[in-house]
N, C-alpha and C positions, 0 to 999 in steps of 0.2 A: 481302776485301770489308768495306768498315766497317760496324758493326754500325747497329740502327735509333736508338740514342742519338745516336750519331754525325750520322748523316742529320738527326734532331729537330733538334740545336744547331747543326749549317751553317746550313738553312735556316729556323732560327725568325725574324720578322721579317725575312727577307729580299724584297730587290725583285727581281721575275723580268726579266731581261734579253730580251731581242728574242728569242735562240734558243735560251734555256729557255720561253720563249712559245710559240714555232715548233715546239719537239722534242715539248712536251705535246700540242698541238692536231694533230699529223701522227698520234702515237699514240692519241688519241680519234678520230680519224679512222679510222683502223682497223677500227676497233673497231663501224663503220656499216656494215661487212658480215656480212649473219649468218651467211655462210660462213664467216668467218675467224674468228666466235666459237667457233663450232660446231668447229671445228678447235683452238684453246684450248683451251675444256674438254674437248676429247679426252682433251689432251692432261695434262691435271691428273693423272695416272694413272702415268705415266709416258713412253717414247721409245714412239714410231710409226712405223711405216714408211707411205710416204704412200698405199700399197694401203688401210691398215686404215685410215689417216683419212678418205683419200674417201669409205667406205665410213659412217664414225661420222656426216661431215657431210653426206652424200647429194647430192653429186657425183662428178664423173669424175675419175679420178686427174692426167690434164692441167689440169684446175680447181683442184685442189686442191694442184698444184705451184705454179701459178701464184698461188694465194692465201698458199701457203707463201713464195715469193720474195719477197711485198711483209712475210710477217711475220718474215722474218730479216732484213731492209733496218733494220727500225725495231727491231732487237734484241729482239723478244719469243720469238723463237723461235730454236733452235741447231739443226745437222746434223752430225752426224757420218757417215761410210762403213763400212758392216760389208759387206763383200764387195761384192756388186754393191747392194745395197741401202742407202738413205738413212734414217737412224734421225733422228728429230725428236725436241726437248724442248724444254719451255720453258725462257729463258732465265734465270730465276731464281726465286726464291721471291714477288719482287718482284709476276711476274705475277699469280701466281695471288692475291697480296693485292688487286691492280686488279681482277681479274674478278670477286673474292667481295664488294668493295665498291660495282662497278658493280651487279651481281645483287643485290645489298640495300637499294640507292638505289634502281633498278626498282621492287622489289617495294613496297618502303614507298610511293613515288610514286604506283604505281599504287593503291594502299589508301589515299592520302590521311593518311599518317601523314607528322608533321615532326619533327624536335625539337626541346624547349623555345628552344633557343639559334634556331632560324629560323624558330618562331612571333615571340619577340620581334624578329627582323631584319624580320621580315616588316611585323609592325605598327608599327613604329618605336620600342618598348617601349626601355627600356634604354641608350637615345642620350642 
């Protein structure tokens, strides 16, 4: 996996194509049920089997298959088979940088805190 430099210098000034448009917005979508949050940050921890996630995110294990099936569709989640049971993780380190950054955009938001750089976007400052 290329390192986050790598990542930086692909997409510095780049333009996002139709389904790098599509793949972000399907994965922010996700992310507007609080079930399958709640199952993410379960899973920050380490593999789950899906008894103990339904349980972290307080549904049924049939709910919480079924929310697990759409978070391995959009790759934020892996399974593996340990015997008759299903171990879940997250799919990379990647997620858990999304969820720590959606959880800080939240909280800031909701306090009414911006940063410099989108007070001045905000006001037209700096144009």
């Amino acid at each position: 996996m290329p390192d986050s430099g790598t990542h930086a210098a692909h997409q510095a000034g780049s333009h996002l194509n139709d389904d790098a448009v599509s793949a972000i917005a399907e994965t922010m979508q996700a992310l507007t049920a609080p079930s399958r949050v709640r199952l993410l940050f379960a899973l920050r921890d380490g593999e789950r089997t899906v008894g103990v996630l339904a349980e972290a995110a307080g549904i049924t294990p049939a709910a919480a298959s079924q929310q697990l099936r759409v978070l391995r569709h959009l790759k934020l989640v892996v399974a593996s088979r340990e015997g008759q049971s299903m171990l879940y993780r997250l799919h990379d380190e990647h997620v858990i940088s999304l969820l720590d950054e959606v959880r800080n955009h939240a909280e800031h938001a909701a306090r009414g805190w911006a940063s410099d750089a989108a007070a001045m976007n905000r006001t037209g400052a700096g144009r």
